[in-house]
Phi, psi and omega in degrees: 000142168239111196291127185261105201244120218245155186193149162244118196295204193249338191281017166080345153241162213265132164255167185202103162228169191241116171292351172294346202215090201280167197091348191277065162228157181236141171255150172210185192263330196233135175304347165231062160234353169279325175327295185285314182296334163277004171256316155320303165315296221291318213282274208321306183295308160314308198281327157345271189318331140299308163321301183273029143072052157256158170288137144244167181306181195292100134280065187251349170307308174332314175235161167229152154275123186290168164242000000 
């Protein structure tokens, strides 16, 4: 699981970062349009890290295997 951690500046917009996957935060106008956007950033950035065959955190929530 990856934690999403939401703040409001004082100038009224929303930051969103996930402290696991350091560089991974988003700003929006609305607390879930920042939401949505680091949450879009982490899947990116995890598929980056697979492809080059770097670590990421446990995804295994993610998939199922068919049998």
């Amino acid at each position: 699981m990856l934690r999403i951690e939401l703040e409001r500046e004082d100038g009224g917009r929303w930051i969103a970062e996930i402290g696991s996957l350091p560089g991974v935060l988003a700003y929006g106008d609305t607390r879930e349009e920042a939401r949505g956007k680091v949450e879009a950033l982490a899947l990116r950035t995890l598929a980056d890290r697979i492809e080059h065959g770097e670590d990421v955190p446990e995804v295994g929530a993610f998939f199922v295997v068919a049998a």
